[in-house]
C-alpha positions in Angstrom: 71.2 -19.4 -14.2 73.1 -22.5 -13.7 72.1 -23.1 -10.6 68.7 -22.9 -11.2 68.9 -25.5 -14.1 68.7 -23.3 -17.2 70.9 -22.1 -19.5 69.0 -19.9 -21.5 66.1 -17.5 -20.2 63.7 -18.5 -23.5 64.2 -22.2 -21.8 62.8 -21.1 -18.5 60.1 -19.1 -19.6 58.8 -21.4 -22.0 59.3 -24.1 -18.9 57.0 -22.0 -16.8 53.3 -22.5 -16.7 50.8 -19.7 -18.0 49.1 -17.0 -16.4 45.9 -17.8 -14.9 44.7 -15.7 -17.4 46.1 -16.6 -20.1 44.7 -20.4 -19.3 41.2 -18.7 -18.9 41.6 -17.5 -22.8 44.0 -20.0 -24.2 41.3 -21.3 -26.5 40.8 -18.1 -27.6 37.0 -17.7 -25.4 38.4 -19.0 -22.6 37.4 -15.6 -20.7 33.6 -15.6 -22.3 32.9 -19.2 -21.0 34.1 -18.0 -17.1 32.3 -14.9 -17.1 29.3 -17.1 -18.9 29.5 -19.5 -15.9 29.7 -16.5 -13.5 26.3 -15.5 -14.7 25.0 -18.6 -15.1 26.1 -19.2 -11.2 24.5 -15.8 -10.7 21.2 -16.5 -12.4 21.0 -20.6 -10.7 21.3 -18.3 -7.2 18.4 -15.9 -8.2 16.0 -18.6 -9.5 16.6 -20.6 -6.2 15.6 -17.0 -4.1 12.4 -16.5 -6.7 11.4 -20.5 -6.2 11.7 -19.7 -2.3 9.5 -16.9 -2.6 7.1 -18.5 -4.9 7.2 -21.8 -1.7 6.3 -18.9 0.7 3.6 -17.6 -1.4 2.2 -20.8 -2.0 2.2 -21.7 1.8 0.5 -18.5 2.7 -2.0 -19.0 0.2 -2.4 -22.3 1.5 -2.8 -20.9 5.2 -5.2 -18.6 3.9 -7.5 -21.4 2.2 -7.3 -23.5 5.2 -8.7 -20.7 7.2 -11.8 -19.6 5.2 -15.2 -21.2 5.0 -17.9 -20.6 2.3 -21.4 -21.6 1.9 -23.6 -21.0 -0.7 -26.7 -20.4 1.4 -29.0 -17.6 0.4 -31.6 -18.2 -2.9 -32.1 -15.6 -5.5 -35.3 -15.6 -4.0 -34.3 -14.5 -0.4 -31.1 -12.6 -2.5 -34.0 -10.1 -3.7 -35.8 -9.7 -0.5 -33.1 -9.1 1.0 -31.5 -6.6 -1.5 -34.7 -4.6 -1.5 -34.4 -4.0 2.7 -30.8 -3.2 1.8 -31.9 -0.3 -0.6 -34.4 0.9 2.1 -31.3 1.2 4.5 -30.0 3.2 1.6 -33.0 5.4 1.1 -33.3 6.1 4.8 -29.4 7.2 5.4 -30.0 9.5 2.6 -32.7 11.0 4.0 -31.3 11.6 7.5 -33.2 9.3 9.4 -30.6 7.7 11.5 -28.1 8.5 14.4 -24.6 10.7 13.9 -22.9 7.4 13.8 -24.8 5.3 12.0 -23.8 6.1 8.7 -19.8 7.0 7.3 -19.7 7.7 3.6 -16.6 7.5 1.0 -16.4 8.0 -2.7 -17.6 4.8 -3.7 -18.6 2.9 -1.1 -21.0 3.8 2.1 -20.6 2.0 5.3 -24.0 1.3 7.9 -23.3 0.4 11.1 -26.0 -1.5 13.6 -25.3 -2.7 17.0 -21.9 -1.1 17.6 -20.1 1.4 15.5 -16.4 1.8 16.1 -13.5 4.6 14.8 -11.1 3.7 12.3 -8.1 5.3 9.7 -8.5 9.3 10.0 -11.3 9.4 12.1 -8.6 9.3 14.7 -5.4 12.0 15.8 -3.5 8.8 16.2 -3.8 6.2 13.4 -2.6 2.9 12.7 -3.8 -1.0 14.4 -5.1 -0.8 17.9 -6.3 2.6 17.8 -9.9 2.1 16.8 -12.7 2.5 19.6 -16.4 1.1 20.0 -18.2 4.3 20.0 -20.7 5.1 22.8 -23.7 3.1 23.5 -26.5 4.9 21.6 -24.5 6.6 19.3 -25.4 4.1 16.0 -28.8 2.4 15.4 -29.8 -0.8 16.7 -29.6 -3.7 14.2 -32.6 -3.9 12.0 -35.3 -6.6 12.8 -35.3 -7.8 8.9 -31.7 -8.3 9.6 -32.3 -10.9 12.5 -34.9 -12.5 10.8 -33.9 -13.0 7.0 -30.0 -12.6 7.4 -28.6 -14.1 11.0 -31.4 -16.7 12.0 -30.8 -18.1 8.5 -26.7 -18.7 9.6 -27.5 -20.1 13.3 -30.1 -22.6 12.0 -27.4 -23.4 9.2 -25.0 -23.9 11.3 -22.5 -21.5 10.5 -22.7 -19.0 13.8 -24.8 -20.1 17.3 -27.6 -18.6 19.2 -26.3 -14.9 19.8 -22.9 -14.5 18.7 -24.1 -11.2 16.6 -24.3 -7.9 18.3 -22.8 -5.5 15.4 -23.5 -5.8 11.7 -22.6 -3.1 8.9 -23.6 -3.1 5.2 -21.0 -2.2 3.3 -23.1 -0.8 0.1 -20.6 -0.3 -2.9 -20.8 1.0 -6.4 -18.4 -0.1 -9.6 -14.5 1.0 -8.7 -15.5 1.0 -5.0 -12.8 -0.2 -2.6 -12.2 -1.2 0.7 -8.2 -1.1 1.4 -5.9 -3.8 3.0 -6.8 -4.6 6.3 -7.1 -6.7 9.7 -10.2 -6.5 11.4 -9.2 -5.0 15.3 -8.3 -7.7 16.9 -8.9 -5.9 20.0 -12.6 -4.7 19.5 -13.6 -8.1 17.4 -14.1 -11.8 18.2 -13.3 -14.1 16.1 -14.9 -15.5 13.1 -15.8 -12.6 11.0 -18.8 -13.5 9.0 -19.8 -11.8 5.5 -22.6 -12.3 3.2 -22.5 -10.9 0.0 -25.4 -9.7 -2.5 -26.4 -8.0 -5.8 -23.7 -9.1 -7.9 -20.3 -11.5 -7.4 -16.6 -9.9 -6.7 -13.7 -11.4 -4.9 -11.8 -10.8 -1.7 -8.1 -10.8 -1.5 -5.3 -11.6 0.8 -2.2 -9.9 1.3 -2.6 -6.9 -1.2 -0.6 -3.4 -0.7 -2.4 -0.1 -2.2 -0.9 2.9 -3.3 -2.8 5.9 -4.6 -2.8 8.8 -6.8 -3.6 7.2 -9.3 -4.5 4.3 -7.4 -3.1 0.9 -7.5 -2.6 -2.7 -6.1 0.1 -5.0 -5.9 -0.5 -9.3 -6.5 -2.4 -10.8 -4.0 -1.0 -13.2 -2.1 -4.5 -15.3 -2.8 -8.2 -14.6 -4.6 -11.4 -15.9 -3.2 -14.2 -14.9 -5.4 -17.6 -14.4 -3.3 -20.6 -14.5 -5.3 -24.0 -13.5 -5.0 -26.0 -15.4 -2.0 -22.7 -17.0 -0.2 -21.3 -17.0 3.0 -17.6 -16.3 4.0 -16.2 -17.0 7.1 -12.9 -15.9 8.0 -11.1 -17.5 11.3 -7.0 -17.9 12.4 -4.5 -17.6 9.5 -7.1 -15.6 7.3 -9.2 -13.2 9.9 -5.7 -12.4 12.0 -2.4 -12.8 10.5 -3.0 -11.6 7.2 -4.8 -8.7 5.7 -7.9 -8.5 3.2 -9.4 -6.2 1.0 -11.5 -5.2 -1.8 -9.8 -3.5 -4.8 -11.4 -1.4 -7.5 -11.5 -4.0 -10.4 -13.5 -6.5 -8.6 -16.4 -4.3 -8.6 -17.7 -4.0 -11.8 -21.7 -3.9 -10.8 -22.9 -2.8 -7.3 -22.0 -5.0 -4.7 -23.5 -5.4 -0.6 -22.3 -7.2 1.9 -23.3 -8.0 5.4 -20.9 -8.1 7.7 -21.8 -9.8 11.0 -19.4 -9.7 13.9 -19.3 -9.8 18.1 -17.7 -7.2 20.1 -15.1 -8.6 22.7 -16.7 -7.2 26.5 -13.8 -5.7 27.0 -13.2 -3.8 23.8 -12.2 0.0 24.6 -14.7 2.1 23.9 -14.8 6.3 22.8 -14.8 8.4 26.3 -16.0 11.6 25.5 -12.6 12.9 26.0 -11.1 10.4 23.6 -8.8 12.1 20.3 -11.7 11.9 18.2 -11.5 13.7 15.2 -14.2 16.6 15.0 -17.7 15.4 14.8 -19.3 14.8 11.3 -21.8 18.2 12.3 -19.0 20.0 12.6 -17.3 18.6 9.2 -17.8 19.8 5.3 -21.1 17.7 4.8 -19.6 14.1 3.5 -19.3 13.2 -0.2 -22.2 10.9 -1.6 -21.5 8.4 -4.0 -23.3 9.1 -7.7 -25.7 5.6 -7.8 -25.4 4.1 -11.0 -26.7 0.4 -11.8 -24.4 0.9 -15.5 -21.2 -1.6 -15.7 -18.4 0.2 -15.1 -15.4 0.2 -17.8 -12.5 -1.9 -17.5 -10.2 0.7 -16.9 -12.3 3.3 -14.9 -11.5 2.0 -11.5 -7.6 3.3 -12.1 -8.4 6.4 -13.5 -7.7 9.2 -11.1 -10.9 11.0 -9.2 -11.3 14.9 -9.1 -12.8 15.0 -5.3 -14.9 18.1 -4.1 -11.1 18.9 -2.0 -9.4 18.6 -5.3 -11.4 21.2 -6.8 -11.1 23.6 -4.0 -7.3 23.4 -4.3 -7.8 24.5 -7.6 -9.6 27.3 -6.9 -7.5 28.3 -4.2 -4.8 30.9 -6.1 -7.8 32.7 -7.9 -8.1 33.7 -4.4 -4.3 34.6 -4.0 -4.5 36.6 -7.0 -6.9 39.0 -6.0 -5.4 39.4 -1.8 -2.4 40.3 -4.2 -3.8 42.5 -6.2 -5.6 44.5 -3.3 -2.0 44.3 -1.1 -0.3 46.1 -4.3 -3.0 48.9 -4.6 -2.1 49.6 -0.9 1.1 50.1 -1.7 0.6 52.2 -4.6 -1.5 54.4 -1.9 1.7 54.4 0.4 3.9 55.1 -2.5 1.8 58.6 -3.5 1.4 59.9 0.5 5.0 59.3 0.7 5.6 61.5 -2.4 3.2 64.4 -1.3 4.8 64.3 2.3 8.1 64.7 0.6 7.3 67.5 -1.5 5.7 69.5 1.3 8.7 68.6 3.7 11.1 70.3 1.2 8.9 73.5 0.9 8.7 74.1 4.2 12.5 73.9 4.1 12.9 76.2 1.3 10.6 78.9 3.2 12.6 78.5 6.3 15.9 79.2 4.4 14.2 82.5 2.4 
């Protein structure tokens, strides 16, 4: 102890200095205020990742705007005249009139396809981007003369597409709740801009959306573009390729058309008659038809769940166990009683043989 300077021990430890942490809670909240600055560290860290992904949100959003174009071309005037031809696509598809192809119906929301037709999501054994083929020439209608003349002459002498760009166009006819989910028009079959005009009420297409379903739902688009009655979209670079686009069930409230105008690429693949095709529509359950309504829909009825035809028969489908059962365990019951009577006359034959 000498040596070291001190004579007593109580010296030397009250010479020494305290504990880390007992200088953390010398002031008696010495402890609080670290773990306080801990989570205030902690907190500073996450806000700086949430402002970076609110940057990157923003600059998409930014990419998208600079790749769109609208115009509001179309009157109400040429709206209605052309709104009526839609409605005698509608009438005609209903009544059979056009080729296999032509028409591909959802719950919601009927698709029309003039000029070229092309497979997509589970028309196909393998799914997913770059799968989709141009179906075989003849297998959809020709594009309708009203379109050329009230619908694409009206864009070329606009300005917005030249002299023969078009060679497909599909009517997308929806009613309220109707959907179309996140997607990139093939790059492979499609040239670039994509071209949509939109009539019968307004509704809004958005960027970078993810869907789940049952019940179905959709995350925060990336960005909004409303499209109202009469305009024009355009979609080009950022918008038409690096980015998906859809239609979700709240932005339909009243039925909505549009007119989609796009031009094959000539060397888009196209469906050999040996191609994984899905079996045809002939040979499938006859295709649900949407229930045409002109009412506004409620707020909340695009999220409820749907009871489809395939639902139903699901539900009906152990009624049908139930009575296989039954008839399996009056078989056995049958079994049961000749096993019994073969018994019984086994052992009186014995009997006889032993007298």
């Amino acid at each position: 102890m000498a040596t070291s300077g001190f004579s007593d021990l109580r010296d030397k430890l009250r010479s020494m200095p305290p504990h880390r942490d007992e200088r953390r809670t010398s002031n008696g909240s010495g402890g609080v205020v670290d773990r306080k600055r801990r989570r205030r560290e902690s907190d500073d860290d996450d806000c700086d990742r949430s402002d970076d992904s609110g940057e990157l949100r923003e600059q998409e959003a930014d990419r998208v705007r600079s790749s769109v174009q609208q115009k509001s071309i179309f009157t109400p005037e040429e709206c209605a005249c052309i709104e009526e031809k839609i409605d005698q696509v509608v009438a005609k598809g209903e009544a059979g009139q056009y080729r296999e192809h032509t028409v591909d119906r959802a719950p919601l929301r009927n698709k029309y396809f003039f000029g070229e037709g092309y497979t997509y999501g589970a028309q196909l054994e393998k799914r997913g981007p770059g799968q989709e083929r141009l179906y075989r020439k003849g297998q959809v209608d020709d594009i309708p003369s009203w379109v050329h003349e009230l619908v694409i002459q009206r864009l070329v002498s606009s300005g917005v597409i030249p002299e023969g760009f078009v060679n497909s166009a599909v009517i997308n006819d929806y009613q309220p709740g109707g959907c179309i989910v996140s997607h990139v028009d093939p790059l492979h079959i499609f040239a670039r801009p994509i071209v949509s005009v939109s009539f019968f009420s307004d509704s809004a297409l958005c960027f970078g959306c993810r869907f789940q379903f049952k019940p179905i739902r959709v995350s925060e688009p990336v960005f909004v573009l409303p499209v109202h009655r009469g305009s024009v979209t355009v979609l080009s670079g950022y918008a038409a390729d690096e980015i998906t686009h859809c239609i979700r069930p709240q932005d339909i409230k009243e039925r909505r058309a549009v007119i989609i105008l796009r031009k094959t690429r000539p060397d888009a693949p196209r469906l050999d008659s040996d191609s994984p095709l899905s079996p045809a529509p002939l040979e499938r359950a006859p295709p649900l038809k949407a229930k045409r309504s002109h009412r506004k829909a409620e707020p909340d009825a695009a999220h409820r769940p749907r009871m489809l035809e395939m639902d139903k028969e699901e539900n009906r489908r152990p009624a049908f166990g139930q009575r296989r059962h039954s008839s399996s365990s009056d078989d056995y019951r049958k079994r049961d009683a000749d096993y019994d009577k073969h018994r019984e006359s086994n052992s009186r034959k014995v009997k006889i043989r032993r007298q």
